[in-house]
N, C-alpha and C positions, 0 to 999 in steps of 0.2 A: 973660440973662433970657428972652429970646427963644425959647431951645432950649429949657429948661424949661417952658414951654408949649406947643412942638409936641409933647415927648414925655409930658407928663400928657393930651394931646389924642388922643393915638394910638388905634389901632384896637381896642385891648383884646386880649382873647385869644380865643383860639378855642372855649373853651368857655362864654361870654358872648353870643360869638355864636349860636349853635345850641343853649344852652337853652330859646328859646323855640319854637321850631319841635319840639324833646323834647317840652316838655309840651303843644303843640297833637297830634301823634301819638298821644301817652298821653291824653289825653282823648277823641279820636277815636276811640282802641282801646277803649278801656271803655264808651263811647255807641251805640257803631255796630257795631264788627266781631267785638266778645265776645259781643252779643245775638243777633246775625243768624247765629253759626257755632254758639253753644244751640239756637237755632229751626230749623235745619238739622238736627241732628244728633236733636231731637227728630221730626220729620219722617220721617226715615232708621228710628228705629227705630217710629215706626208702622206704616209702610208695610212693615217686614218684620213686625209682626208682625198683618197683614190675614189676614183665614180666609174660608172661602166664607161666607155669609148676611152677611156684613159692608155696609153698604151709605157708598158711597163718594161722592164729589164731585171731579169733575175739573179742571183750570185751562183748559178750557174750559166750565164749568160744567153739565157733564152730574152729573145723579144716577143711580146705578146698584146693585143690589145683587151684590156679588162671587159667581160661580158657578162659577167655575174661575179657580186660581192656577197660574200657570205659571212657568218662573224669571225672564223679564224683564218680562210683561206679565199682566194679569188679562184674563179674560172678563166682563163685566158684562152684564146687561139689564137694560133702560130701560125706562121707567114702560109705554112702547108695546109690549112686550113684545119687542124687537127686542135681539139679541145684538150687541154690541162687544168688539173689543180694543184694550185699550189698555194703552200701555208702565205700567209703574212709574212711570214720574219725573211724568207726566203726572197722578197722584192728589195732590191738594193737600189734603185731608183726608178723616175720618171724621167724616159723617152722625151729630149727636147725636141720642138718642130723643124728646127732646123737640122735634124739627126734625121727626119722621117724621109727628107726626098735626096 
């Protein structure tokens, strides 16, 4: 009687074990890492498709309007009328028109 209860006690199987850690991942992946790799990728295709007069905002929070596009970096100037460069990865968005007045 004895053994029949250590082995209805037993550790189960292995995939009992690690369904729950599955669907903590899979809900991870759908909350977190699907949104953030869209907002990325939308990101990605702004920033190539930036033109000069465009005016820009940086993740150091400079505003600038785009005056020359180069293949890693833009030129912008600043409201002070002073010329920057600055890399691509560095623009965190596009200046909406209703931000401008």
């Amino acid at each position: 009687m004895m053994m029949n209860i250590l082995l209805i006690q037993g550790g189960g199987s292995l995939l009992w074990t690690l369904l729950p850690f599955a669907l903590i991942f899979g809900i991870f992946y759908f909350l977190v890492i699907l949104p953030q790799r869209r907002q990325q990728q939308e990101l990605k295709t702004m920033i190539a498709g930036l033109k000069n007069g465009d005016e820009v905002v940086t993740n150091g929070g400079i505003i600038g309007k785009i005056i020359e596009v180069r293949e890693t970096s833009f030129i912008i100037r600043s409201a002070d009328k002073s010329n920057m460069e600055i890399g691509k990865a560095a623009v965190v968005g596009k200046r909406a028109d209703e931000e401008k007045k």
